[in-house]
KOLFIKOL-313696 format. One record per residue (C-alpha): z, x, y; residue in one letter. Coordinates in nm, 4 decimals. Each point is the difference from the previous one (the first is absolute). Layout:
! residues N
GUTOR         w         u         v  lovo
GUTOR         Z         X         Y     A
...
This chain:
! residues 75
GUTOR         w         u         v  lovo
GUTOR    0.9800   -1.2353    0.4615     X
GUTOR    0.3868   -0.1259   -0.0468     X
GUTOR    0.2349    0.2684   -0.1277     X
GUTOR    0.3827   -0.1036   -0.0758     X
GUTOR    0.3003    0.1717   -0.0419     X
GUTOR    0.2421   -0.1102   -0.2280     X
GUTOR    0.3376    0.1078    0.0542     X
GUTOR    0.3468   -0.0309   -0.0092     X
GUTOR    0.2790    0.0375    0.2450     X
GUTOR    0.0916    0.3254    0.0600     X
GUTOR   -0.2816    0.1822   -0.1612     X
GUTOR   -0.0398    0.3537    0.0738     X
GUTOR   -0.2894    0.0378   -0.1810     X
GUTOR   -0.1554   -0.2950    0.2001     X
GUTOR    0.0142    0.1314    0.3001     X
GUTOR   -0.1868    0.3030   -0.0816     X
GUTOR   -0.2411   -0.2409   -0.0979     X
GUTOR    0.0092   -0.1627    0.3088     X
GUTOR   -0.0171    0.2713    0.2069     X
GUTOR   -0.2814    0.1483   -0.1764     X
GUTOR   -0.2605   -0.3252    0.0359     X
GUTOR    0.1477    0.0402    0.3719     X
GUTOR   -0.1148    0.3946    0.0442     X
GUTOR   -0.3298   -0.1654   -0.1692     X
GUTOR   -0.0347   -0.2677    0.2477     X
GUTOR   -0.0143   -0.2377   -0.2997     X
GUTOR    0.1436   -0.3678    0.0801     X
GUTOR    0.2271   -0.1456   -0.2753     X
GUTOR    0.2341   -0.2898   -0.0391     X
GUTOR    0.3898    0.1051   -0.1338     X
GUTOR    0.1135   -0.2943   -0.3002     X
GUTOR    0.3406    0.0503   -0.1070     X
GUTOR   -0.0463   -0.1207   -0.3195     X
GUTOR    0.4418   -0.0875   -0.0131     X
GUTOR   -0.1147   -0.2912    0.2175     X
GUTOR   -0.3698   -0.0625   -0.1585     X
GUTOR    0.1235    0.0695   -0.3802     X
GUTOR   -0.3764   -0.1646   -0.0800     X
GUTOR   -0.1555    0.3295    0.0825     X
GUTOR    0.1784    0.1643   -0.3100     X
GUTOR   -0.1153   -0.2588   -0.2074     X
GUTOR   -0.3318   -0.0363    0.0884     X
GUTOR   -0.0438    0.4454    0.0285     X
GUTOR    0.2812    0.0595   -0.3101     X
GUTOR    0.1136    0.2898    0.1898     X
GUTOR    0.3490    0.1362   -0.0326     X
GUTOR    0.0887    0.2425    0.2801     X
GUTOR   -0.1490    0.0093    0.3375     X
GUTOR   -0.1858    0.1031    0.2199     X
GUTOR   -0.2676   -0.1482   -0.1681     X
GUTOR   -0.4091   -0.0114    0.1982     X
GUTOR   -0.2040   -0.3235   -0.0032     X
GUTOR   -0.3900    0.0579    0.1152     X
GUTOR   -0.1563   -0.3579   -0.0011     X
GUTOR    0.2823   -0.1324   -0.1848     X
GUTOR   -0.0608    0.2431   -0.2640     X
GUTOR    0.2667    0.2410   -0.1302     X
GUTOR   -0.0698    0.3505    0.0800     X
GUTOR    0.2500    0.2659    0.0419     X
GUTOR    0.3782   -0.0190   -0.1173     X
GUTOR    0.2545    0.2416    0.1292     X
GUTOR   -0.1947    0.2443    0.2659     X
GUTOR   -0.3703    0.0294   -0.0014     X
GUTOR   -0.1138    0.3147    0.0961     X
GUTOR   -0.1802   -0.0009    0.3645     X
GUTOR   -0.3518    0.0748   -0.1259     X
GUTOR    0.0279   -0.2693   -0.3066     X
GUTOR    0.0642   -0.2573    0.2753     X
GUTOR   -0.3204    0.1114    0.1516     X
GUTOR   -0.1672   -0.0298   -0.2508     X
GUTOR    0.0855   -0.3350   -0.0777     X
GUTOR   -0.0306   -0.1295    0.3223     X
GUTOR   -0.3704    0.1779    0.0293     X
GUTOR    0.1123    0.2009    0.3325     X
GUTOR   -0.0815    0.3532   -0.1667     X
């Protein structure tokens, strides 16, 4: 399973992100999408953090703990 972050530079609200997969022990990859613009076209998304599961859009802003779970089949 690949999740993504997409972010931009001094995000607040992606770092809670981030810290949250961390507490969960979930790997990610970080994509600033200000140097990979390609990720808001291909995701139309228009503030960040935004959560890609399998390349699939799942959670803008910040996803609740137990929705990311969920999605990622660990509950």
């Amino acid at each position: 399973m690949k999740v993504e972050i997409l972010t931009t530079p001094d995000c607040s609200n992606c770092n809670v992100v981030e810290r949250m997969l961390d507490e969960m022990g979930i790997s990610y990859e970080v994509i600033d999408i200000t140097k990979e613009p390609e990720y808001l076209q291909k995701y139309s998304i228009f503030t960040a953090p935004a959560v890609l599961i399998d390349e699939k859009l799942e959670f803008i802003g910040i996803p609740k703990m137990e929705e990311v779970a969920e999605k990622l089949k660990l509950s």
